[in-house]
DOVEXBA-724167 format. One record per residue (C-alpha): residue in three letters; x negated, y negated, z negated. Coordinates in steps of 0.2 Angstrom, whole numbers. Example, Ala and Ser with C-alpha at 12.3 -4.5 7.8 and 13.67 -1.06 7.14 Angstrom:
BEGIN
+-----+-------+-------+-------+
: res :     u :     v :     w :
+-----+-------+-------+-------+
: ALA :   -62 :    22 :   -39 :
: SER :   -68 :     5 :   -36 :
+-----+-------+-------+-------+
***
This chain:
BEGIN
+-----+-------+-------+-------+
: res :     u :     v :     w :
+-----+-------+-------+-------+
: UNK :  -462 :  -447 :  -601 :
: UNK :  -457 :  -458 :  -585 :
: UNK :  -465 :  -453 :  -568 :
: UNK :  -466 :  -457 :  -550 :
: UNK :  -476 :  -455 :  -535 :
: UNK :  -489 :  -445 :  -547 :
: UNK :  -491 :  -456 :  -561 :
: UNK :  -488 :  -450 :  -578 :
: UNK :  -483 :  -464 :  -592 :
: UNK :  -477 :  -464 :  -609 :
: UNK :  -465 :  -472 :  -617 :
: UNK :  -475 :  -480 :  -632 :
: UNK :  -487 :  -488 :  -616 :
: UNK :  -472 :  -494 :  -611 :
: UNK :  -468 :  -499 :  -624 :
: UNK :  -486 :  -507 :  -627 :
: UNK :  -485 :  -516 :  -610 :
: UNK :  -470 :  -523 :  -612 :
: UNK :  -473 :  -531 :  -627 :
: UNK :  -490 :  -540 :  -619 :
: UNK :  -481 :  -547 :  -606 :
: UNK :  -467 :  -552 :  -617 :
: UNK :  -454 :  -541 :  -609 :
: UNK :  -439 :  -536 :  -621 :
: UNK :  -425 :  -523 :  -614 :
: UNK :  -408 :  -533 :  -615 :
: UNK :  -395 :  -527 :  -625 :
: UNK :  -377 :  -532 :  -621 :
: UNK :  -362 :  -531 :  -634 :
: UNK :  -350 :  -519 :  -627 :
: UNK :  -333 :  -522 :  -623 :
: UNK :  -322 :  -508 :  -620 :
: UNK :  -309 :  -507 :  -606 :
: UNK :  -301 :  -489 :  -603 :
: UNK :  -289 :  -484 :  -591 :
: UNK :  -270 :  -481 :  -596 :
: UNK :  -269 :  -463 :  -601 :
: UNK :  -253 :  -466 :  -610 :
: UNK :  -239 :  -461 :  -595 :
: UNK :  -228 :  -447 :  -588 :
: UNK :  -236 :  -442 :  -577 :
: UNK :  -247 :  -425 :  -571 :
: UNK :  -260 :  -421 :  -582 :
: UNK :  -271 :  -409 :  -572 :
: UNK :  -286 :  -396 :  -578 :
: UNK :  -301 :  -400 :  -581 :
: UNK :  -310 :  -389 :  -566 :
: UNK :  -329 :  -397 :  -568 :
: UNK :  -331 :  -394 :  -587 :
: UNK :  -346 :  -403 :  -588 :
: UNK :  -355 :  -393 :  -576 :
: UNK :  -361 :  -407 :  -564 :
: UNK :  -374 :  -398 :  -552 :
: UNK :  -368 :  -394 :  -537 :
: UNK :  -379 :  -387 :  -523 :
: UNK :  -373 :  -394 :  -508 :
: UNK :  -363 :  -412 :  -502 :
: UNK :  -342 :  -413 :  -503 :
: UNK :  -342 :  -400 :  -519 :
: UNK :  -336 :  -411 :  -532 :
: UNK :  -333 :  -430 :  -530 :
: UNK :  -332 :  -439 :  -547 :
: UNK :  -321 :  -457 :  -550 :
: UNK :  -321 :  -469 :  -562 :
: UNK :  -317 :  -491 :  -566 :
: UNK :  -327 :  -499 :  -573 :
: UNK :  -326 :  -519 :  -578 :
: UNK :  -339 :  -534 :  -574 :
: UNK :  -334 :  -553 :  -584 :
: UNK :  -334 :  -568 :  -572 :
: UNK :  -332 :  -586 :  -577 :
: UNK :  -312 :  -583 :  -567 :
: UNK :  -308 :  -569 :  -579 :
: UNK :  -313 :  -549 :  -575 :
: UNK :  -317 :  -540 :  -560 :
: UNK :  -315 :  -522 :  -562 :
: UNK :  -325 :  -510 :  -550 :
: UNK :  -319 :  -493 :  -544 :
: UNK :  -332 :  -480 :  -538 :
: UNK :  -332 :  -462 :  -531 :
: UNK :  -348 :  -454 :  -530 :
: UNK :  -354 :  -436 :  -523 :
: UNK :  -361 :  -428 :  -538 :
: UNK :  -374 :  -419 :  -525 :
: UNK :  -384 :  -432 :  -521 :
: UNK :  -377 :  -447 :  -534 :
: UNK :  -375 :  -458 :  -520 :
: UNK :  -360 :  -469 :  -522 :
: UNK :  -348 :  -466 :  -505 :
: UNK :  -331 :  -477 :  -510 :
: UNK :  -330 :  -493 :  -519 :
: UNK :  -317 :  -506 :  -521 :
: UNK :  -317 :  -521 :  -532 :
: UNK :  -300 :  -531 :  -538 :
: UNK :  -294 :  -543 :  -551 :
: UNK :  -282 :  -532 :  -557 :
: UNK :  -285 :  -513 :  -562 :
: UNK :  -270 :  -503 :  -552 :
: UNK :  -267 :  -489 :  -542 :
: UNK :  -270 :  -499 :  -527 :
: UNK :  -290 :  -503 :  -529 :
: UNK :  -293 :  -483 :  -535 :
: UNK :  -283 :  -479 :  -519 :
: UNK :  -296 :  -491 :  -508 :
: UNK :  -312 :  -482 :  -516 :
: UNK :  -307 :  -466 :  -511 :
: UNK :  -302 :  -471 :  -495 :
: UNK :  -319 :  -479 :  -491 :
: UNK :  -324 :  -463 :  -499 :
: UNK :  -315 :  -454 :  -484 :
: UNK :  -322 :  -464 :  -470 :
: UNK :  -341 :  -461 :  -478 :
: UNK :  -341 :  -444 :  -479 :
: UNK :  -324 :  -433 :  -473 :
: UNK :  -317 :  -421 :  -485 :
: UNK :  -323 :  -403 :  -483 :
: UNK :  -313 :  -389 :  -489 :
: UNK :  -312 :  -385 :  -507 :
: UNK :  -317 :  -401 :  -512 :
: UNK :  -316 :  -406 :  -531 :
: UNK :  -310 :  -424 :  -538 :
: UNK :  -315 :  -427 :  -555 :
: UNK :  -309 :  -442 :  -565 :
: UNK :  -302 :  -446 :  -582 :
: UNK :  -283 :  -446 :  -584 :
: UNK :  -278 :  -466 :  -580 :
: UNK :  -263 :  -467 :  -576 :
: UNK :  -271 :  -474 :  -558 :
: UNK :  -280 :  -459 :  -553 :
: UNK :  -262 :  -450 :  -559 :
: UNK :  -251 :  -461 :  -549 :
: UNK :  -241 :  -450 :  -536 :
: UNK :  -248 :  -461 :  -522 :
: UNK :  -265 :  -457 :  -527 :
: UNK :  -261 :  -436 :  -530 :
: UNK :  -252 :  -436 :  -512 :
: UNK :  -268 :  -444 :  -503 :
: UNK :  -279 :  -430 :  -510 :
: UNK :  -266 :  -417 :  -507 :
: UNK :  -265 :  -422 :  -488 :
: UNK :  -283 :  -419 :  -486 :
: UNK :  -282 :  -404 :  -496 :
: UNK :  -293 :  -409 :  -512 :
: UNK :  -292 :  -402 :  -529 :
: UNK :  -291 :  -412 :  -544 :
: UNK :  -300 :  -411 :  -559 :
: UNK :  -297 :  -422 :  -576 :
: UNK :  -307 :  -425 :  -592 :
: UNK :  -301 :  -419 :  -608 :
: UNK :  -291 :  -433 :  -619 :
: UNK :  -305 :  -445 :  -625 :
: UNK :  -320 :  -435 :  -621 :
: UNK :  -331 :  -447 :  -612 :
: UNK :  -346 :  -432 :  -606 :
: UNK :  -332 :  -426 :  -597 :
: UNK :  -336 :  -438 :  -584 :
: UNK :  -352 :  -444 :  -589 :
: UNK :  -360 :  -445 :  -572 :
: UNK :  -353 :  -459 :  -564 :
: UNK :  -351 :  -469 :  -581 :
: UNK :  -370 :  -467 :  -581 :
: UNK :  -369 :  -475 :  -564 :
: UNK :  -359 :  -489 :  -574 :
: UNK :  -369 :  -490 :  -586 :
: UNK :  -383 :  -494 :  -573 :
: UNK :  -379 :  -505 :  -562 :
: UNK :  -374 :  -515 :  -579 :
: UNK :  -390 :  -515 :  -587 :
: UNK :  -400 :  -518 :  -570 :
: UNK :  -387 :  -529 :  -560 :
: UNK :  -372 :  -535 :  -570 :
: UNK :  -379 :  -540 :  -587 :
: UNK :  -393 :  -551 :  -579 :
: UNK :  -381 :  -563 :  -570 :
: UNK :  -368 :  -574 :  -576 :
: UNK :  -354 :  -574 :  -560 :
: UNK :  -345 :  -589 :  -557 :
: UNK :  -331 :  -579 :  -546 :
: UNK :  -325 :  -566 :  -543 :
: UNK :  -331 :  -566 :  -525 :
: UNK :  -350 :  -570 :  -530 :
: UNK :  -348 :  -553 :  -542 :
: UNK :  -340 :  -546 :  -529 :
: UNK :  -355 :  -550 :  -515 :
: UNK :  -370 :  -546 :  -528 :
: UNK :  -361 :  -529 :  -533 :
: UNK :  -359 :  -525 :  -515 :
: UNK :  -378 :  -527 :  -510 :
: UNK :  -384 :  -520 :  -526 :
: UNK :  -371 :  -503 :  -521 :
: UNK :  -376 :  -502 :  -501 :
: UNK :  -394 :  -510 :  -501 :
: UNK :  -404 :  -503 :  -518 :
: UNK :  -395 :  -489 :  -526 :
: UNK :  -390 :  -479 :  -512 :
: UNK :  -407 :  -482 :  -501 :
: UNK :  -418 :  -488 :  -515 :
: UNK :  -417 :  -483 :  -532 :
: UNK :  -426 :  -465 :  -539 :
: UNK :  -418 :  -455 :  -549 :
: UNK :  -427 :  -442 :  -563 :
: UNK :  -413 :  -429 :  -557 :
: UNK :  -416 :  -432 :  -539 :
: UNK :  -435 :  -427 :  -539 :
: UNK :  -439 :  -447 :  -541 :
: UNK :  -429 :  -449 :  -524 :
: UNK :  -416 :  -461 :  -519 :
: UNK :  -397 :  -453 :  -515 :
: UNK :  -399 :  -454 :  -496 :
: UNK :  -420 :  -451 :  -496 :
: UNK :  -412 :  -434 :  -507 :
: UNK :  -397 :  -431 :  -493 :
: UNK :  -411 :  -431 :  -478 :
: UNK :  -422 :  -420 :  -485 :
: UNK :  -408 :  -407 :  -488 :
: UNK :  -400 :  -410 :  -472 :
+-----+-------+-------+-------+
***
């Protein structure tokens, strides 16, 4: 059943009203990028364990890249979002998928919301979210890190649902011509819709920052 504001829907009238208007869900052929978790370096335990409610802001922090196509080639997209209220608090985009763009999500992450003590980081095992650099800048604010099992995409299933998203609403109805137009309308979609705008079923039908003020 969908829901909002008191109003309860089914699926099959959805369905029903979609197909009166013409309306067809769009389905996009996936292509699979994955992060490099073929190195030497640190492996760490998987501390969240799939158990992604949390009670309170700065508990556990969740990380992943994610890819968009542009007429100059990819653009790949790292967020970091607070699992409490789902709001997305770091961001970076580059043309290349290194250490360097994980490293300017989290520290966007830093300025929006400063670590609290005992802080989780949860992300797969990339080899950017492994790199020495990027393990020394969570250890200097004294951050825990957490890593998904080998291959086991539930793992980290939150923020991939946030991939997934801003795909099917955003990405997947726009053909870019650069990297800076992607870079703009992924941008505004991030700080002007999701975080202020959009509802979410596990947010009570609120938005991340409607949810954050009412539990402040």
């Amino acid at each position: 059943m969908l829901w909002k504001e008191g109003t309860v829907v089914s699926e099959r009238t959805v369905s029903q009203l979609m197909k009166e208007m013409g309306i067809r869900s769009k389905v996009v052929k996936k292509y699979k990028a994955t992060t490099n978790s073929k190195h030497n370096l640190p492996i760490y335990p998987n501390h969240v364990d799939q158990d992604f409610k949390v009670n309170a802001r700065g508990i556990i922090w969740v990380s992943d890249i994610t890819y968009v196509h542009t007429d100059e080639g990819w653009l790949y997209l790292a967020t970091v979002m607070d699992l409490f209220s789902r709001r997305i608090i770091g961001w970076a985009m580059s043309k290349r998928m290194t250490k360097q763009l994980v490293i300017r999500a989290l520290k966007r992450a830093f300025q929006t919301q400063p670590p609290t003590a005992g802080l989780i980081h949860h992300s797969d095992r990339g080899s950017q979210y492994a790199a020495l650099e990027y393990q020394a800048l969570l250890e200097s604010e004294g951050i825990i890190t957490s890593m998904s099992r080998k291959g086991n995409c539930y793992d980290n299933a939150c923020i991939e649902s946030f991939h997934s998203i801003i795909k099917k609403e955003l990405i997947h109805h726009e053909r870019y011509k650069t990297r800076s137009e992607a870079t703009m309308s992924i941008f505004e979609y991030i700080v002007s819709f999701y975080n202020y705008e959009r509802i979410h079923g596990y947010l009570n039908y609120l938005s991340p920052m409607a949810f954050e003020k009412m539990y402040a």
